[in-house]
Z-matrix of the N, CA and C atoms (Angstrom, degrees):
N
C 1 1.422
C 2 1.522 1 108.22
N 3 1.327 2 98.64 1 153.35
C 4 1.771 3 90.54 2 -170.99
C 5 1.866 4 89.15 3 -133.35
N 6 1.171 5 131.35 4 142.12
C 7 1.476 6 153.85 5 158.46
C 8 1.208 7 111.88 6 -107.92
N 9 1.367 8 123.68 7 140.61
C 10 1.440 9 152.51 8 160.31
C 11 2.097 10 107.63 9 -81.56
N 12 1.496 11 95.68 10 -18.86
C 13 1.216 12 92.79 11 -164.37
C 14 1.590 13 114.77 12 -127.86
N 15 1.375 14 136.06 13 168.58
C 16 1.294 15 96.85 14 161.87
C 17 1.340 16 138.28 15 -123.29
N 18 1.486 17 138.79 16 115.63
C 19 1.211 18 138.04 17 -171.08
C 20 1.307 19 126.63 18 26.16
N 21 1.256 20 104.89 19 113.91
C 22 1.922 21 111.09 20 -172.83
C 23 1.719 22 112.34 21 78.85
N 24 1.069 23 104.18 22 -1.52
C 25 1.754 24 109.43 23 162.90
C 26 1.290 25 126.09 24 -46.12
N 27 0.979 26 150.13 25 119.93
C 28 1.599 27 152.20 26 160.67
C 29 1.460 28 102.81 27 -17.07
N 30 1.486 29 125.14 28 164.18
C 31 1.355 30 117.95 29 154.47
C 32 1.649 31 98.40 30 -103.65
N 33 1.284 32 112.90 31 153.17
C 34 1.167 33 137.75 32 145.18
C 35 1.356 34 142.45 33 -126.44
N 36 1.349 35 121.18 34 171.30
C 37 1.483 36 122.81 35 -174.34
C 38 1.601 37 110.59 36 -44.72
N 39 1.723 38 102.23 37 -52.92
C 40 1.335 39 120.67 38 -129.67
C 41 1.884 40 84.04 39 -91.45
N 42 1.297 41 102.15 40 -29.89
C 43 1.701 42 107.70 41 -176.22
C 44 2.340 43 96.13 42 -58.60
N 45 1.390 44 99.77 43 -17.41
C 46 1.601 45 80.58 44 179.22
C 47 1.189 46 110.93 45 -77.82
N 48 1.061 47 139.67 46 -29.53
C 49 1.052 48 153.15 47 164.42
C 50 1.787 49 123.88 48 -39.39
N 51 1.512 50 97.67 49 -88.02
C 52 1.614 51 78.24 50 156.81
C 53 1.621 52 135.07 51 -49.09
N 54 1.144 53 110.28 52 3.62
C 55 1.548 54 115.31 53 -179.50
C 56 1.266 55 113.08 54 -92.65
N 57 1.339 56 114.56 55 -44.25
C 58 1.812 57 123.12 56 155.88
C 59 1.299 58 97.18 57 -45.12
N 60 1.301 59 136.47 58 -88.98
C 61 1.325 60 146.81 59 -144.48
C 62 1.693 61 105.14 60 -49.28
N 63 1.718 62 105.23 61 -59.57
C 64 1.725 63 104.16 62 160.00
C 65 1.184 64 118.60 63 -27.06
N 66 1.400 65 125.25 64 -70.55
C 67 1.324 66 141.82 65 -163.01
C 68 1.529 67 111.15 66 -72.77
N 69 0.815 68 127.51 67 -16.87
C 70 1.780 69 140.47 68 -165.62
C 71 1.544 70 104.30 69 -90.61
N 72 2.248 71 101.86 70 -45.19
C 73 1.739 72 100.81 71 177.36
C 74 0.909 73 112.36 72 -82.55
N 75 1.675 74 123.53 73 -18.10
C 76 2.139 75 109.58 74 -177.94
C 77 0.972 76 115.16 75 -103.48
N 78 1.321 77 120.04 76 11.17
C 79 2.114 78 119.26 77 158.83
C 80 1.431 79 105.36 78 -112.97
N 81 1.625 80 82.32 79 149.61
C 82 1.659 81 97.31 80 -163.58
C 83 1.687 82 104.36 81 -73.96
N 84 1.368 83 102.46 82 -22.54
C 85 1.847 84 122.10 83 177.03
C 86 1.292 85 110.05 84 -162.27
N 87 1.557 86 98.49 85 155.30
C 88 1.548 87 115.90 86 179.96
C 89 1.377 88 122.22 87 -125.37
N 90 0.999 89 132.82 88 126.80
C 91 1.517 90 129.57 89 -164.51
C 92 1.769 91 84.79 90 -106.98
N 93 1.254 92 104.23 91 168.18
C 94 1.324 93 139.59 92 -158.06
C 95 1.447 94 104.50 93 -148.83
N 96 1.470 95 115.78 94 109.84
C 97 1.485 96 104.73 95 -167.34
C 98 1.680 97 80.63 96 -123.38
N 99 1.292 98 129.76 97 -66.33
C 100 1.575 99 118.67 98 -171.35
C 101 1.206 100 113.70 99 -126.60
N 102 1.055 101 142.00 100 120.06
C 103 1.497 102 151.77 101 159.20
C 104 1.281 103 121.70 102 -130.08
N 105 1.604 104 125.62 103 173.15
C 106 1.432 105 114.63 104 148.75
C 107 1.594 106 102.53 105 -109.09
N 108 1.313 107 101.70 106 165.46
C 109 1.321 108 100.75 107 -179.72
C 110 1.465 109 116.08 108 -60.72
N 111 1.534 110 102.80 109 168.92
C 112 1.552 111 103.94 110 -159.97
C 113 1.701 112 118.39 111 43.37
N 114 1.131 113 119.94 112 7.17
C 115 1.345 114 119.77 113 153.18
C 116 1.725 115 127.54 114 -40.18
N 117 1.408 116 97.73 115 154.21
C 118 2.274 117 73.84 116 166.32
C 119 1.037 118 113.63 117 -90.27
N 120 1.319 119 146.47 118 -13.54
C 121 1.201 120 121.53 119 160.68
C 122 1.598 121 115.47 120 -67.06
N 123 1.200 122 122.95 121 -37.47
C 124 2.063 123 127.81 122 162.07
C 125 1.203 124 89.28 123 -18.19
N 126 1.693 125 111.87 124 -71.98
C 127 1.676 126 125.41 125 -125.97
C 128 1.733 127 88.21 126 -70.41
N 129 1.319 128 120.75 127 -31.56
C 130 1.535 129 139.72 128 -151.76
C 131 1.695 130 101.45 129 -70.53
N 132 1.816 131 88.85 130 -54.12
C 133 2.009 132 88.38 131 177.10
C 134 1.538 133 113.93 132 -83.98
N 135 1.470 134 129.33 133 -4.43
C 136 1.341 135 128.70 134 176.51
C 137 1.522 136 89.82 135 -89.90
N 138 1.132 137 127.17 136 -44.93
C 139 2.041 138 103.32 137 176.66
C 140 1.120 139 109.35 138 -69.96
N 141 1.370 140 123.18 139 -16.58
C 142 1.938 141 105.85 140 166.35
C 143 1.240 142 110.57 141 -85.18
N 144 0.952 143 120.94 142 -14.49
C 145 2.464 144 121.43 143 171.66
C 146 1.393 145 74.71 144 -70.70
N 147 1.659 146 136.42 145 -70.12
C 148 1.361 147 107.52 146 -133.37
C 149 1.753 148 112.33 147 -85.74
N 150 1.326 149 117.13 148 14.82
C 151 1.556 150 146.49 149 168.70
C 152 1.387 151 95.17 150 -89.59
N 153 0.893 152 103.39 151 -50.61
C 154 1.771 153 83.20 152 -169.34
C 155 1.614 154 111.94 153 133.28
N 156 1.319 155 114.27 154 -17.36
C 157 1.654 156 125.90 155 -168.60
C 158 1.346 157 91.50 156 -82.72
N 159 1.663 158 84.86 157 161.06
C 160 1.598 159 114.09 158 177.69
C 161 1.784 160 100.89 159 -62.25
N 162 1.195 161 92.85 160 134.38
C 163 1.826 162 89.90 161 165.27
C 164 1.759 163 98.30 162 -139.68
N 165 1.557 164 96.85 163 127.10
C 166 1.445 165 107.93 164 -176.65
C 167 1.784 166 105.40 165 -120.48
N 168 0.980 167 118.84 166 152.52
C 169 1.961 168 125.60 167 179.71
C 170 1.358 169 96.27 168 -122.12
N 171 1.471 170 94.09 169 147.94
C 172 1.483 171 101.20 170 179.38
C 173 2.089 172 94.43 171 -102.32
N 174 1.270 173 137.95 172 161.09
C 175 1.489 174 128.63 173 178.44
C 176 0.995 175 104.16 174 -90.61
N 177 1.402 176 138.70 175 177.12
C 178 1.298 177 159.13 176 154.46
C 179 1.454 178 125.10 177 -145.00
N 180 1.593 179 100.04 178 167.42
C 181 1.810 180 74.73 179 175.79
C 182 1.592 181 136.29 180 -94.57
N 183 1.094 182 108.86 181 167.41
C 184 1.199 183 139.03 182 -144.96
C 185 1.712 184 102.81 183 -51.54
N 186 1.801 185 110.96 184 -39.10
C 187 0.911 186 125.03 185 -163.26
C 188 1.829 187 110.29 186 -80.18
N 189 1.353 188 84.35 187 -9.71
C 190 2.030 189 78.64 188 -153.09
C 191 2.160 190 78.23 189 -105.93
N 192 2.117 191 83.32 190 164.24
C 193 1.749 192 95.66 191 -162.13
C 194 1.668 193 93.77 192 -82.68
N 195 0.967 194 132.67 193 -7.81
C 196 1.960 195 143.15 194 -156.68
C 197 1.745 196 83.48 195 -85.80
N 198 0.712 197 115.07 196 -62.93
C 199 1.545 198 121.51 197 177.39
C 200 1.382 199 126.02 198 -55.32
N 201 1.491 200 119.85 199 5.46
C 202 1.070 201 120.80 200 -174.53
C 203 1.711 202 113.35 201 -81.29
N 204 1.568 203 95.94 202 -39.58
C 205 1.602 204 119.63 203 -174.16
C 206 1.805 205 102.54 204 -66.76
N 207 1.245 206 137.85 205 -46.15
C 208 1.231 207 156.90 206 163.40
C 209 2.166 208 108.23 207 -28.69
N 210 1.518 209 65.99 208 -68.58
C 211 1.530 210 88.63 209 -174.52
C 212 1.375 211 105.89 210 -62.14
N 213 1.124 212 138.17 211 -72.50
C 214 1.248 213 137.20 212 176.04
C 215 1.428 214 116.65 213 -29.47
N 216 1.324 215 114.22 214 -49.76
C 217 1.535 216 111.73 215 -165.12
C 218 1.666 217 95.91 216 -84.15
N 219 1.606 218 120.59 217 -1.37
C 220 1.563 219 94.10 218 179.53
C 221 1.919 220 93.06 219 -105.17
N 222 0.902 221 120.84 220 25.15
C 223 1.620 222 121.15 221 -161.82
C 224 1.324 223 102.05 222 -99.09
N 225 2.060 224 100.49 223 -42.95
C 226 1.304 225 124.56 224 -155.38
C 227 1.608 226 88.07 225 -97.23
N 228 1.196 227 140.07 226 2.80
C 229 1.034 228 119.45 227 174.07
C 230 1.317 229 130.03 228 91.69
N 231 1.398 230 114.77 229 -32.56
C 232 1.972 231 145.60 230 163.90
C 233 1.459 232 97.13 231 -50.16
N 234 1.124 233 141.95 232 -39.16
C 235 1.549 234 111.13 233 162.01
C 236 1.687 235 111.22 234 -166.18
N 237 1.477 236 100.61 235 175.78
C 238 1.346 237 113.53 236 -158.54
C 239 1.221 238 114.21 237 -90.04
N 240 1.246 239 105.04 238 157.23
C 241 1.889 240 125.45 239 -172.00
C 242 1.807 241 95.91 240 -71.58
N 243 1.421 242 118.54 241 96.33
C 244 1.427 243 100.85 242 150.12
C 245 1.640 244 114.08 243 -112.85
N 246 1.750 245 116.05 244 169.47
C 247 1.304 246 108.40 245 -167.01
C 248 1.494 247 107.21 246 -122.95
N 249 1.758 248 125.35 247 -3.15
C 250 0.983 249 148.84 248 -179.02
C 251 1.409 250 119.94 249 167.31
N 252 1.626 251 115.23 250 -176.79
C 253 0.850 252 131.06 251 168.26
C 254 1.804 253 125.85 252 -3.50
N 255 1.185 254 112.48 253 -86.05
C 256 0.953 255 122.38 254 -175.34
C 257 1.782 256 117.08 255 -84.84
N 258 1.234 257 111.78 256 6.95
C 259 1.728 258 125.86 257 153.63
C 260 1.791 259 93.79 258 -61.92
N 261 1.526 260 104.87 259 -79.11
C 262 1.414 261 134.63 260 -152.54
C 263 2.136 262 85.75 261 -43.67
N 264 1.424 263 111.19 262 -82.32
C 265 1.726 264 124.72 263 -165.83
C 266 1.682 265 80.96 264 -46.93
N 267 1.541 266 146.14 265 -70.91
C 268 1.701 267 117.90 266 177.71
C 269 1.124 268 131.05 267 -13.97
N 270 1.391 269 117.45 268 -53.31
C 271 1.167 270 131.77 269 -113.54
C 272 2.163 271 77.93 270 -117.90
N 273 1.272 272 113.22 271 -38.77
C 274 1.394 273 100.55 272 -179.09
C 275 1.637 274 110.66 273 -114.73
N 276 1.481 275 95.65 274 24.52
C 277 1.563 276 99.71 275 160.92
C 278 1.445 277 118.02 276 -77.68
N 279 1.320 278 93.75 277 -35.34
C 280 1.377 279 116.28 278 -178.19
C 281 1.750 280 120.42 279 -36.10
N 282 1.225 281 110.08 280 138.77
C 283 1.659 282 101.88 281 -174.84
C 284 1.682 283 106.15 282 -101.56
């Protein structure tokens, strides 16, 4: 288990934050399956683009707000269309 914080700590806003950022430097990639934009999970795969990691979105549809965060990051180019499993292990085989 890994903490940003230490045991019996309050929660706070700002503690989500470093928790993206944790999580963003020790995976090699992050998929993005539902958010809205500026969501924390959004904020979570835009601090792994700006790390350097793979950031992949899964799509959804068009109609629903969860899909907004997805969509955006494959529009903007910040990460790739996977559709499962074996998209995602491709996709960070990759050198």
């Amino acid at each position: 288990m890994v903490c940003v914080t230490a045991p019996g700590t309050a929660r706070h806003g700002l503690h989500a934050l470093a928790r993206a950022r944790t999580l963003a430097v020790l995976t090699r990639g992050t998929v993005l399956v539902e958010s809205p934009a500026h969501g924390g999970a959004w904020e979570t795969a835009c601090t792994a683009w700006r790390y350097r990691r793979r950031v992949m979105a899964v799509p959804g549809p068009i109609t629903a707000a969860l899909s907004e965060g997805p969509h955006r990051l494959l529009a903007e180019g910040t990460a790739r269309m996977v559709t499962g499993p074996d998209d995602i292990r491709a996709h960070l085989d990759r050198t």
